[in-house]
C-alpha positions, 0 to 999 in steps of 0.5 A: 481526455489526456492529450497525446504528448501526457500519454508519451510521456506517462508510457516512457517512465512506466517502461523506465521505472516499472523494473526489478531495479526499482524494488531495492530502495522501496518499500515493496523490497520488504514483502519481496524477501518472503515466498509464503503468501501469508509473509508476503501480504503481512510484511507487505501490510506493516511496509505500506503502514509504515510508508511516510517519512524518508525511504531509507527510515521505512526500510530500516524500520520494517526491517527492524520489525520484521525480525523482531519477528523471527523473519516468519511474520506469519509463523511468529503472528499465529504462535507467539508467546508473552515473552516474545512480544515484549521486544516489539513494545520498543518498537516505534516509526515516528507516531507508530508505537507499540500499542499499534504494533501489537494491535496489528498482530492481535488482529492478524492472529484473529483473522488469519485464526479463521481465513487463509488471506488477508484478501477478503478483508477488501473484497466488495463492490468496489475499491472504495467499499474494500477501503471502509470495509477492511477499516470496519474489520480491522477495528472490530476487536473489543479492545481496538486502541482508538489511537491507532485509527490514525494509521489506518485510512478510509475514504469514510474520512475523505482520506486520499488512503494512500498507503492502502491503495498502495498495498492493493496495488502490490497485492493484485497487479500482474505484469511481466515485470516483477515488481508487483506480486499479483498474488490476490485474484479477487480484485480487478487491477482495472479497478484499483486507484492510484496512491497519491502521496505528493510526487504523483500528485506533483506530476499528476498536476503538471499533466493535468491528470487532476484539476480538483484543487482538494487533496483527498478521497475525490481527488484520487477518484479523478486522476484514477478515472483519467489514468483508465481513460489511457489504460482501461485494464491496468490503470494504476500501472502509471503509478511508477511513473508518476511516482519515479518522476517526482523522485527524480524531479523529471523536468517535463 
């Protein structure tokens, strides 16, 4: 059981981080320039793929991704032509290129062709079933590059699969905050899993939310069950203050 003084202190940065203030300079900040549930869950799955590296370069680069499609992600997806995708062939973000790009969008076409959300994609018994049967499905086409597997994570390969975890997260939670958009009704928030990139994993540690000293799929299982010990209906939600204290480097 997390001690009293952890529990503190993951509340106070939940409430000081978890603000509309937080969205300008994170990656969420993409998906959020869109009202159409099809833009929002596209911009929102290139932002999360694209979430490594410095903030101020995901932003740019997302940004320049997005309007090399017109700024309507899912009109552009479903109707492109030939010509219009040869801008994206100069697309890059550090090892993501082209040929993964352009993979993205021959499997989002094939998909939303026949459904009207990506959400079913990670509908299955639990979190981690979601994780390996969205990897099945987005890797199903006949011409599926093997080079872009390495952009998309799943607990089959003992990934912690935090840029997936983190997508879900903006997908399903609902608050009163607005930072999350809480448009997926298919997935329980209790459910979800804490992405966990090196500031939660810093202050996760320092809190003794995590004791395994791996860092992989195992280790995001063990902080998301202590964090539901705290909050057994929106877990997930001490994200932003794991995360919002290893930006600012708290001192705890």
């Amino acid at each position: 059981m997390p001690s009293q003084k952890t529990i503190d202190i993951l509340n106070f940065y939940h409430d000081k981080y978890n603000r509309v203030n937080f969205i300008e300079d994170d990656p969420i900040s993409i998906p959020h320039r869109f009202s159409k549930k099809q833009d929002i869950e596209i911009a929102g799955l290139f932002a999360a793929t694209l979430s490594w590296g410095l903030r101020k370069t995901i932003l740019n680069n997302c940004s320049r991704l997005i309007s090399m499609m017109d700024n309507q992600p899912h009109d552009f997806i479903m109707h492109h032509s030939a010509r219009e995708l040869k801008p994206l062939t100069t697309f890059v973000h550090r090892t993501f290129n082209a040929t993964d790009v352009l993979y993205f969008i021959e499997f989002l076409k094939s998909h939303y062709t026949k459904h009207a959300s990506l959400e079913q994609l990670f509908v299955a018994q639990d979190i981690e079933h979601g994780l390996i049967q969205y990897h099945n499905a987005f890797f199903a086409l006949e011409d599926a590059p093997q080079r872009t597997k390495k952009h998309v994570a799943t607990p089959e390969r003992k990934s912690t699969c935090k840029r997936l975890n983190m997508y879900l997260r903006w997908m399903v939670r609902k608050d009163k905050h607005g930072v999350d958009f809480g448009i997926w009704n298919n997935i329980s928030q209790q459910n979800l899993l804490c992405p966990l990139d090196v500031h939660v994993e810093n202050y996760a540690r320092k809190l003794k939310l995590i004791k395994r000293k791996q860092t992989d799929w195992l280790t995001v299982l063990e902080l998301s069950s202590n964090l539901k010990v705290i909050d057994v209906k929106d877990p997930i939600r001490f994200d932003f203050a794991l995360f919002g204290m290893g930006i600012e480097k708290i001192v705890i």
